[in-house]
C-alpha positions in Angstrom: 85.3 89.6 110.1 88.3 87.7 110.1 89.4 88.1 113.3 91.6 84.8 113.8 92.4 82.0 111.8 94.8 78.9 112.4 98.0 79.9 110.3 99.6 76.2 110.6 97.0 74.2 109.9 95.7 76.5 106.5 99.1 76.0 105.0 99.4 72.2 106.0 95.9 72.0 104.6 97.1 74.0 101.4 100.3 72.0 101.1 98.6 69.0 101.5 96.0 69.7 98.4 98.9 70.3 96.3 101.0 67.8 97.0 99.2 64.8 94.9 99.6 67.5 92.2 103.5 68.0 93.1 104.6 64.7 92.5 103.1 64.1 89.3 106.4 63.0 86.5 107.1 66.3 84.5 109.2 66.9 81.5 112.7 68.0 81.7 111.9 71.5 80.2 108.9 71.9 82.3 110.8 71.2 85.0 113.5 73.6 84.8 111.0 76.9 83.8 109.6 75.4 87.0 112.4 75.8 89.0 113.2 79.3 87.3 109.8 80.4 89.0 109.5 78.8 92.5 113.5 79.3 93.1 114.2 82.8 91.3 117.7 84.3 91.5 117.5 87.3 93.7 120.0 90.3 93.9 118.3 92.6 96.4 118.8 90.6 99.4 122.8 90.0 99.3 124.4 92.8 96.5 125.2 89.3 94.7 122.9 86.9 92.2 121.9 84.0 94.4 119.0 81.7 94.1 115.6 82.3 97.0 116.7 79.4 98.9 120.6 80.4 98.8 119.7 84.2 99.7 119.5 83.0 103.5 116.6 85.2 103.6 112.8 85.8 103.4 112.3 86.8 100.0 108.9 86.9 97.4 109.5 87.6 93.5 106.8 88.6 91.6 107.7 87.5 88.2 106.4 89.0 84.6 104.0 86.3 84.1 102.4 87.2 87.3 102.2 91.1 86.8 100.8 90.4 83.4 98.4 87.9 84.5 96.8 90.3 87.2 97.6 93.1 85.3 96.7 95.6 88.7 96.0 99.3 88.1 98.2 100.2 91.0 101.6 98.3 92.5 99.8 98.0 95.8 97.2 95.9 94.5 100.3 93.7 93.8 101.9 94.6 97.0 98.8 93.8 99.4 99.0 90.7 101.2 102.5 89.4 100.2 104.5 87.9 103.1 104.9 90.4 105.6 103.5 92.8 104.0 100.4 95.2 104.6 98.8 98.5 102.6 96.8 100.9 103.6 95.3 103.6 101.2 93.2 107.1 101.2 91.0 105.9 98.7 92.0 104.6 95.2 93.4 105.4 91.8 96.4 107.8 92.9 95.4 108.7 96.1 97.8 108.6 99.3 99.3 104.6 100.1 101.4 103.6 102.9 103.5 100.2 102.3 104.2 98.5 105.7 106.9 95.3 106.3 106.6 93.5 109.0 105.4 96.0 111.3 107.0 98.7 110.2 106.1 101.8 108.2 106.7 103.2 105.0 109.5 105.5 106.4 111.4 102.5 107.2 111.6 100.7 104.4 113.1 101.4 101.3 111.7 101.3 97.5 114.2 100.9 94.9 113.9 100.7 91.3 116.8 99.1 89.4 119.3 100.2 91.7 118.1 103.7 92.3 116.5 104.5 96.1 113.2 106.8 95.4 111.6 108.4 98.2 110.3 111.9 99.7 112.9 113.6 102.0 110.0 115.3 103.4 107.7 112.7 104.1 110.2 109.7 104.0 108.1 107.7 102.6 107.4 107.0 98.6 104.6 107.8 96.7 103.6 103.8 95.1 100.2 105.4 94.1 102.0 107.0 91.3 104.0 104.2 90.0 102.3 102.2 86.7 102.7 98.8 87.3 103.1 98.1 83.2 106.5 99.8 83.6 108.4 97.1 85.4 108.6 93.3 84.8 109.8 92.2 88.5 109.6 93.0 91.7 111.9 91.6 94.9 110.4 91.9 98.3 113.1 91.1 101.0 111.8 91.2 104.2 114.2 91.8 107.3 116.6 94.8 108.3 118.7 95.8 105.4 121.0 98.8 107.1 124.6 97.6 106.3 123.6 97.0 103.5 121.0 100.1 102.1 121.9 102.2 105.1 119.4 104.6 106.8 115.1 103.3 106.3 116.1 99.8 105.5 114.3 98.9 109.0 111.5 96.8 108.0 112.8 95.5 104.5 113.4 96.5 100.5 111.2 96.3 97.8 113.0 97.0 94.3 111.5 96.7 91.2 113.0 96.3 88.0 112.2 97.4 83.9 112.6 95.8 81.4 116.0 94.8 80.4 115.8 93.7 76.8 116.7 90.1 77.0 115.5 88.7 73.5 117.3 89.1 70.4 115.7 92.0 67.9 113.7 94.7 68.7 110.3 93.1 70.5 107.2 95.3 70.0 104.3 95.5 72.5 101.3 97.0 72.5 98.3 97.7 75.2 95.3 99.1 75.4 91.9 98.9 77.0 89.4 100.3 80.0 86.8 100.0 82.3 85.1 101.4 85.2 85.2 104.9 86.0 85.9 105.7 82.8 89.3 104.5 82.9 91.4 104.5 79.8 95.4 102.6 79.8 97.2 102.9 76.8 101.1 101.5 76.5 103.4 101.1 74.1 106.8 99.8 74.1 109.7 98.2 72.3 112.8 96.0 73.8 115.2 93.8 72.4 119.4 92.9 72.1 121.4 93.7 69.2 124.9 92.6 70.0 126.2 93.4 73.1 123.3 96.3 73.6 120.5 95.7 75.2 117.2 98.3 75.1 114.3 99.2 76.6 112.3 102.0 76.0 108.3 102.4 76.8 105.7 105.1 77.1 102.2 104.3 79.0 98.8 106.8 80.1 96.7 106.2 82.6 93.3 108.3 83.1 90.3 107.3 84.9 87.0 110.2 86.1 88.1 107.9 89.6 85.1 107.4 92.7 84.7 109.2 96.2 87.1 108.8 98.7 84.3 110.1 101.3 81.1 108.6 101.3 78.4 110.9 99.5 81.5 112.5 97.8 82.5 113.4 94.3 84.5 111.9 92.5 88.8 112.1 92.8 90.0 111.9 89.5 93.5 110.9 88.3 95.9 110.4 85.7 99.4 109.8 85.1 101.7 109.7 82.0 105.1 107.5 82.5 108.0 107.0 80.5 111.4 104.7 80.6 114.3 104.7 78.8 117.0 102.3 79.2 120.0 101.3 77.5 123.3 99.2 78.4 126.4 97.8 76.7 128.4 94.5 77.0 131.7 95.0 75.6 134.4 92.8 74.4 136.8 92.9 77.3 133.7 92.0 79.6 133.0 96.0 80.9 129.4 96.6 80.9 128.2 100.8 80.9 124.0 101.8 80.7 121.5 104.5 81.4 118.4 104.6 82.6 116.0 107.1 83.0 111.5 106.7 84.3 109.5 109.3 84.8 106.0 109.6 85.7 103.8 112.9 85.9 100.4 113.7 86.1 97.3 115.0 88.2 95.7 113.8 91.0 92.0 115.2 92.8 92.2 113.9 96.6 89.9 114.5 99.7 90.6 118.3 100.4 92.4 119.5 97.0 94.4 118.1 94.1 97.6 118.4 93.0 100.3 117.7 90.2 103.1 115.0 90.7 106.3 114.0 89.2 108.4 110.9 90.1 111.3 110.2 88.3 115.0 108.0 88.3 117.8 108.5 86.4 121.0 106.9 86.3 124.1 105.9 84.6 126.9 103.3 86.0 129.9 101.6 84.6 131.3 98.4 85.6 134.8 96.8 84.9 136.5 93.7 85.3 139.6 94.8 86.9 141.0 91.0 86.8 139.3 87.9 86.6 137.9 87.5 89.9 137.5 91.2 90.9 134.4 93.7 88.8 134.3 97.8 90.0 130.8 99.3 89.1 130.3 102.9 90.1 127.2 104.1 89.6 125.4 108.0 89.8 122.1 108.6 90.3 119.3 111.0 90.9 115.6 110.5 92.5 112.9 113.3 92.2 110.2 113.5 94.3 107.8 116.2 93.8 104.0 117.3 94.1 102.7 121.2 93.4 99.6 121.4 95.6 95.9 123.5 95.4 94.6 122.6 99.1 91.8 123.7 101.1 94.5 124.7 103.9 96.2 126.6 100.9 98.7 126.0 97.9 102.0 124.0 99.0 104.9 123.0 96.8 107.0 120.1 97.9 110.0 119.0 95.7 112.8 116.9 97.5 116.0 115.5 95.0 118.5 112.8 96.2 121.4 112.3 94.4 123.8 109.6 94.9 127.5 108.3 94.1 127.8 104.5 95.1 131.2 102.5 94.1 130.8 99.1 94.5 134.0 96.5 94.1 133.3 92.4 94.5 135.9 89.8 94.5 135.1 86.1 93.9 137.6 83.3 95.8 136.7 80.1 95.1 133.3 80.0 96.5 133.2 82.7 98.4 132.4 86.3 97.5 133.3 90.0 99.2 131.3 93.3 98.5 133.0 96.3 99.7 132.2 99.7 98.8 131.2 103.1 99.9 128.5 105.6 98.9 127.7 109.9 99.5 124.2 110.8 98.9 122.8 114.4 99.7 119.2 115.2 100.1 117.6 118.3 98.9 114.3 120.0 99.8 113.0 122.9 97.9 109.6 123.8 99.2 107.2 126.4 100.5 107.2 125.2 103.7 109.7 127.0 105.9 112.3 123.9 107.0 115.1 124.7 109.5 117.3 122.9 106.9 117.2 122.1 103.4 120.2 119.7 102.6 121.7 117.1 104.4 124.4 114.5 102.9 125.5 110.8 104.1 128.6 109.6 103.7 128.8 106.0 104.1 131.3 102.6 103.9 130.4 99.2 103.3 131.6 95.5 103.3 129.9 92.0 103.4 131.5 88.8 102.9 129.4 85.6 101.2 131.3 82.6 102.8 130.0 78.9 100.9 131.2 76.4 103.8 128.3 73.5 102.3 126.5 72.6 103.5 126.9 75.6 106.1 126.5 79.3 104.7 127.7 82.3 106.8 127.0 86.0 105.2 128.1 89.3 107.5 127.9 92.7 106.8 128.6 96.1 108.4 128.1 99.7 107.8 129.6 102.8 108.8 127.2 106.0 108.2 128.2 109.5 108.3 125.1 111.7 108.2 125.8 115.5 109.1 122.4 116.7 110.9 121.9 113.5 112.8 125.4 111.9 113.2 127.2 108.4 113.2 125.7 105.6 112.6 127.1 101.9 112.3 124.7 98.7 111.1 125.5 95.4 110.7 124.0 91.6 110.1 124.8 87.9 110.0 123.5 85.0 108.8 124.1 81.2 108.9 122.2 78.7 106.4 122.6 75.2 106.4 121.2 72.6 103.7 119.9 69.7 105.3 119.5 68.2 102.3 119.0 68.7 98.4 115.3 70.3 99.3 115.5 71.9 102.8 117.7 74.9 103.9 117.6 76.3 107.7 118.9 79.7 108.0 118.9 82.2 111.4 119.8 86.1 111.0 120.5 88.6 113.2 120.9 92.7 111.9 120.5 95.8 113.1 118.9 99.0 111.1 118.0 102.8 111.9 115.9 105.2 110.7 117.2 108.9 110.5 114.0 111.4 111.4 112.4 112.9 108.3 111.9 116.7 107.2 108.2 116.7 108.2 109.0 115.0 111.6 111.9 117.2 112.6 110.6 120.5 111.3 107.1 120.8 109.9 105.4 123.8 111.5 102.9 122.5 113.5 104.2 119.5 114.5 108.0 119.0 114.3 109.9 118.5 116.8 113.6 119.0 116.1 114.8 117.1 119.3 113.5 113.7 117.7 116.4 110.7 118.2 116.9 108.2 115.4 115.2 105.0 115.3 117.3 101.9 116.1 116.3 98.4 116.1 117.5 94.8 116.4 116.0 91.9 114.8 116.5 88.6 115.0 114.7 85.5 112.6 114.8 81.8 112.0 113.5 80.5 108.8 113.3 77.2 107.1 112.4 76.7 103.0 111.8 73.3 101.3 112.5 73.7 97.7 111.2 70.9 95.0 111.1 70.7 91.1 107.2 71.8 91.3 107.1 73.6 94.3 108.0 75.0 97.5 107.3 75.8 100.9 109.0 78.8 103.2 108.2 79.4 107.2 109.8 82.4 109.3 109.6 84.0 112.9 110.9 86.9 113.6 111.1 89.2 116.2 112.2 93.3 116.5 112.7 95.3 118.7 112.9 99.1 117.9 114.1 101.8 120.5 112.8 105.9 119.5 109.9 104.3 117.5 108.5 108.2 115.7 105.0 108.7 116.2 102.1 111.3 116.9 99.1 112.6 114.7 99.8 115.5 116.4 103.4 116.9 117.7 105.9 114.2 116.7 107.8 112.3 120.0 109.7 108.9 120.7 107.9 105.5 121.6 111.1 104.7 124.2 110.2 100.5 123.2 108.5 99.2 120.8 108.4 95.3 119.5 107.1 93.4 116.6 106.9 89.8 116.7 105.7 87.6 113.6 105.5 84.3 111.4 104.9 84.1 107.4 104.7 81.2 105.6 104.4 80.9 102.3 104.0 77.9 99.5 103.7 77.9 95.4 103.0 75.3 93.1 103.8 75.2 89.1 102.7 71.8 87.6 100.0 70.6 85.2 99.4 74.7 84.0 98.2 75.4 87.3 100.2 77.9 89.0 99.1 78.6 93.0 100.9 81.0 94.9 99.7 81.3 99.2 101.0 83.6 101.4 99.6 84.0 105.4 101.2 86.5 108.0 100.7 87.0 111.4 102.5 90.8 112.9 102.1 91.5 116.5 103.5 95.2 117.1 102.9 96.3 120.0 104.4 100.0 122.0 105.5 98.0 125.0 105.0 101.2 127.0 101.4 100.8 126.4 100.7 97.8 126.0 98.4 98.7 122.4 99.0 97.5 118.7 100.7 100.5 116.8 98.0 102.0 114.6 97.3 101.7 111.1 98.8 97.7 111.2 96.6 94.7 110.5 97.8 91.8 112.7 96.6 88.8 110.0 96.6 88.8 106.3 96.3 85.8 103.9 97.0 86.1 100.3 95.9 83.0 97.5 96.7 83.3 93.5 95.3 80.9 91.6 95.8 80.8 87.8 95.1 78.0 85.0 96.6 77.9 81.5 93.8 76.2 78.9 95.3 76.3 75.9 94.4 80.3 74.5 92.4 80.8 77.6 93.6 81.4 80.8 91.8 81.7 84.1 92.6 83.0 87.3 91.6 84.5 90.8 93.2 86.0 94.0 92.0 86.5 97.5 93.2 88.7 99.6 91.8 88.8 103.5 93.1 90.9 106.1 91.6 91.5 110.1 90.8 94.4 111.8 93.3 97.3 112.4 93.6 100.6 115.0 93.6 103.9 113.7 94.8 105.6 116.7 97.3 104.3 119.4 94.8 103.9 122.0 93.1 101.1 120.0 89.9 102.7 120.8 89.2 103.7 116.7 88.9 100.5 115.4 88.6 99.7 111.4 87.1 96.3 110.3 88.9 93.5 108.4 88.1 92.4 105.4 88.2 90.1 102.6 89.0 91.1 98.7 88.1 88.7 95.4 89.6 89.9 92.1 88.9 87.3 89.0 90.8 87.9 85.6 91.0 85.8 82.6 92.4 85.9 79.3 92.5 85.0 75.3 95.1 84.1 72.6 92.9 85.0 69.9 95.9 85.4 67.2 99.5 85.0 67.2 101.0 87.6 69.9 97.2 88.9 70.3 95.7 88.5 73.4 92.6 90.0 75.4 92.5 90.5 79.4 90.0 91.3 81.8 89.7 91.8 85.1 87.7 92.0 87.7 88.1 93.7 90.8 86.5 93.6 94.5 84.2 91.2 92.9 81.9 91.1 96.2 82.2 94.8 95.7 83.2 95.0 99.5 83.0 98.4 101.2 86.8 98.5 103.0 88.4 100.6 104.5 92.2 100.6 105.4 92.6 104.8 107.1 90.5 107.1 108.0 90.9 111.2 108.2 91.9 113.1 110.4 87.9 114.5 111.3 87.0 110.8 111.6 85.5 110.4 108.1 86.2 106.9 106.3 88.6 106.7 103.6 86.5 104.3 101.1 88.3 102.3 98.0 86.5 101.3 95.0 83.8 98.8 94.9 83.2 96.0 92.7 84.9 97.6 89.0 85.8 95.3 85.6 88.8 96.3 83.3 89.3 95.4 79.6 92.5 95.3 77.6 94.1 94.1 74.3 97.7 93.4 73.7 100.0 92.8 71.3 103.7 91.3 71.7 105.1 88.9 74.1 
C-alpha cells in the first residue's frame, strides 16, 4: 500500500483547505502565541538564537503543547514521519530503534540533549527506545550536514532535545499518572520554577509495561525504565550565567533472543561570562554514558562506552552580525567484554562560523578542523545564503560537507570488523524556500548528497565507493480558530550508485498529518502517519510493505490544573513491520493499544 502519491499537489490541496481558515482577523495576543509556534526560535541549527525562517535551514520544533497533546510512550512515535525523517524498530516498548535523516542512518546523525552529544561508541548509534519522552519539553530537528559545526556523525542532521528549564516564577508542581494496554503503568512527578536569578528543574518518572511479541506466536518482551533529571542554573548580577544538569535513565529490557539492563545518562556543568558587552565565553564539561549488561542466547555481553567532553565557546556580536569561534577535545571510552583492538580514542577539534545580516541577503559560513588520533584529520565546512523576498517569503541555498568516523563495532567486532574501513565523507547541497504568516506557514526543500565510503554489510563490514540521496520535504502548519494542523510529506531516493538498488532499511515516501482542536475543557486530536514500502537487504529482493498508522487522543479539564488524557494507538490495529531478523523472521510492533492518564499542573 502506499506506493506513490503526488507530493505537490497534497500540500497545494492541504494549503488550500487551510487558507480560508488563515486569513480569518485574529486578536493581537492570539496572534503573537501564534507566531511563537509556527516561527520558533531555534538554537541547534546556527550555535545562535534565531527564529525557523532566519535559521536559513530546514528545521521542525516540536513544542510542549504538542508532546503533551500526543503524549507518546516512546520519542520515536514523536520522531516518525517528521520532515526527513524515517524509524524503523525491533518491535516496541524498549526494543532496538534506528532514527534515519534524510537518507542516512543513525550512525550519522547526532542526538543531543541540552547541549550534551549521547551516543554508543560501540554501535554509533543512540539508544531513543530508552529515552521517556515526559522528560523533555522540546525537541529541534535540523535536517542537513552539521560537521563544522557538531564535527564527526553530523552527516544526515541533529536532533536535540531539551528539559525543562524552569521559566515561571515559583516552584510549579506537576503530577502524572495513568495506564493502559499491556499492562502498562507511567507515573511522573516533577517540580520547576524561578526564584531570582535561579531557575530549577528537577523530575522523576517510571515506566513499566508486561510489553507484546516481537515474533509472531512469541511471548511477550517486557520493559521498564526509571528516569531522573536534575537541573539547575544561575543568572547573576554582572550578566554571568553557571548550571548543572544531570538525566539518567535505567531499567530492564526482554528482547527477541535475551534481555538485558540499560542505563543512559548526561551530565554537565558550564559557565558563561560576558567578557564585554558584545563578546560572552561559555565553557562547558560534560559526560555521556552509554551502557547495557546483556543475558543472550549467544551468551552474556557487557557493553559500556563513556564520552566526555570540554567545549569552549566565545561569540561576538557587531552590529548585526555575529561570530562563534571555539574549540572542543572529547575522548571516547569503551569498557566491554568484547575484545576491541582499541578502547579510547580522543578528538581534538577547532571551530568558527560567522552570521553575516546583509537584509535582505543572509550569508552564514562555517569550518572545522578535527583532530581524531585512530582515524586522522578531518576538515568540514558549510555556507549558506538566504534572502527575504518579502515580509513572508525567505529563499535560502546551502552547501556543507560532513564525515562520519567508523565505529567500534564496524572497525573491530569479531566477526565482522574490518579495521581497514575509510571514513565516510559527503557533500550536500539544498535549496529551500519558507513562507511565513501570522497563522501559518509553509516550507519546501530539495536536496541532494552525495556520500563517498558509505559503511555497510550484515555480514563483514566494507565501503559503498558512491552512494547518493536525493529528496524534497515540504511541510505546512496552521494555528487559528483553536485548530492547530501540522503536515509534513517527504520523498528520499538513496540509492548505492554502484548498484543501482535503494540502500536497505529506508522508506522512499512518508507523510505525517496532526490535527488537534481546543473545545473549551475538551480537546480533540488525531495523527496519521503513512509510509511505503522499504528493502531489507541491499539487493532489494526482501521487500517489507508500507503502511499507514492512526493514533486518536483526547483530553479533559475537569478542575483547575486537572486534566485527563487518553490515547489511542494504531487505531486500525495495523500489523507493520519496519525490520526484520537476521533468520528472516518479522519484527512486529504493537497493534491497536488505548492509554489513560491524569495530570496535575500546567
Amino acid at each position: 500500500m502506499f506506493n506513490r502519491f503526488h507530493t505537490p499537489a497534497t500540500l497545494a490541496a492541504f494549503t488550500m483547505a487551510a487558507l480560508p481558515l488563515a486569513v480569518q482577523a485574529q486578536s493581537a495576543s492570539a496572534t503573537a502565541t501564534a507566531s511563537n509556534t509556527l516561527n520558533p526560535v531555534v538554537v541547534t541549527a546556527a550555535l545562535a538564537p534565531r527564529t525557523a525562517n532566519e535559521s536559513l535551514s530546514s528545521v521542525t520544533v516540536i513544542d510542549e503543547a504538542a508532546l503533551r497533546r500526543q503524549d507518546p510512550v516512546s520519542i520515536t512515535d514523536l520522531l516518525r514521519g517528521q520532515p526527513g525523517v524515517d524509524v524503523s524498530s525491533n518491535g516496541s516498548f524498549g526494543k532496538n530503534s534506528s532514527v534515519f535523516i534524510r537518507g542516512t542512518g543513525s550512525a550519522q546523525n547526532v542526538l543531543m540533549i541540552d547541549g550534551i552529544r549521547l551516543r554508543s561508541a560501540t554501535s554509533g548509534g543512540a539508544a531513543w527506545q530508552y529515552l521517556e519522552p515526559r522528560m523533555f519539553e522540546r525537541a529541534e530537528i535540523v535536517r542537513g550536514p552539521r560537521g563544522s559545526l557538531y564535527g564527526a556523525d553530523a552527516m544526515g542532521g541533529v536532533i536535540q532535545l531539551f528539559t525543562p528549564q524552569g521559566e515561571d516564577e515559583g516552584p510549579q508542581p506537576r503530577i502524572s499518572a495513568g495506564g493502559g494496554s499491556f499492562n502498562t503503568q507511567r507515573l511522573s512527578a516533577g517540580v520547576s520554577g524561578k526564584e531570582g536569578g535561579t531557575r530549577y528543574s528537577f523530575s522523576g518518572s517510571h515506566f513499566n509495561t508486561d510489553g507484546q511479541p516481537v515474533r509472531r506466536n512469541g511471548d511477550d518482551k517486557g520493559y521498564d525504565n526509571t528516569s531522573a533529571l536534575a537541573r539547575v542554573s544561575h543568572t547573576f548580577a554582572n550578566g554571568a550565567e553557571a548550571g548543572v544538569l544531570a538525566l539518567r535513565a535505567r531499567g530492564h529490557n526482554e528482547y527477541d533472543g535475551g534481555e538485558n539492563d540499560f542505563v543512559q545518562q548526561v551530565a554537565g556543568v558550564y559557565g558563561e561570562l560576558p567578557m564585554t558587552d558584545s563578546w560572552r565565553s561559555r565553557l562547558t564539561l560534560s559526560e555521556s554514558r552509554d551502557e547495557s549488561d546483556n543475558v543472550a542466547d549467544f551468551g552474556d555481553t557487557s557493553f559500556n562506552t563513556k564520552i566526555r567532553t570540554a567545549r569552549w565557546e566565545n561569540t561576538v556580536t557587531v552590529g548585526a552580525h555575529e561570530v562563534v569561534a571555539g574549540a572542543e577535545y572529547s575522548e571516547d571510552r569503551v569498557d566491554s567484554t568484547t575484545a576491541y583492538d582499541e578502547t579510547s580514542r580522543s578528538n581534538a577539534a577547532v571551530f568558527t562560523q560567522a552570521l553575516l545580516d546583509f537584509s535582505p541577503f543572509t550569508l552564514q559560513g562555517s569550518l572545522r578542523f578535527d583532530d581524531n588520533e585512530s582515524y586522522g584529520d578531518e576538515v568540514t565546512g558549510s555556507v549558506g545564503i538566504g534572502y527575504d523576498v518579502d515580509g513572508h517569503h525567505t529563499l535560502r541555498a546551502n552547501y556543507g560537507t560532513a564525515f562520519n568516523a567508523p565505529t567500534y563495532n564496524q572497525l573491530y567486532f569479531p566477526g565482522f570488523g574490518n579495521p581497514d574501513l575509510a571514513s565516510e565523507t559527503s557533500e550536500s547541497i539544498e535549496v529551500g524556500v519558507r513562507g511565513q504568516y501570522a497563522r501559518w506557514f509553509w516550507d519546501a526543500a530539495l536536496y541532494q548528497t552525495d556520500i563517498d565510503n558509505l559503511i555497510a554489510g550484515q555480514g563483514l563490514q566494507f565501503n559503498v565507493p558512491e552512494t547518493r540521496v536525493r529528496g524534497a520535504e515540504l511541510s505546512a502548519g496552521v494555528d487559528v480558530n483553536e485548530w492547530t494542523l501540522a503536515a509534513a510529506l517527504t520523498y528520499t531516493d538513496p540509492e548505492n550508485r554502484l548498484t543501482g538498488k535503494r540502500l536497505q532499511n529506508r522508506a522512499s515516501q512518508s507523510l505525517r498529518l496532526d490535527v488537534d482542536r481546543e473545545l473549551g475543557d475538551w480537546s480533540l486530536g488525531g495523527s496519521w502517519v503513512a509510509q511505503n514500502h522499504r528493502y531489507r537487504d541491499a539487493a532489494n529482493e526482501d521487500r517489507l510493505s508500507g503502511y499507514g498508522l492512526v493514533n486518536l487522543r483526547a483530553g479533559w479539564q475537569f478542575a483547575p490544573l486537572w486534566s485527563a488524557r487518553v490515547t489511542l494507538e494504531n487505531v486500525l490495529d495495523q500489523d507493520y513491520v519496519t525490520t526484520r531478523s537476521f533468520d528472516g523472521a518479522d519484527y512486529i510492533n504493537a497493534g491497536r493499544a488505548g492509554f489513560l492518564s491524569v495530570h496535575f499542573g500546567q
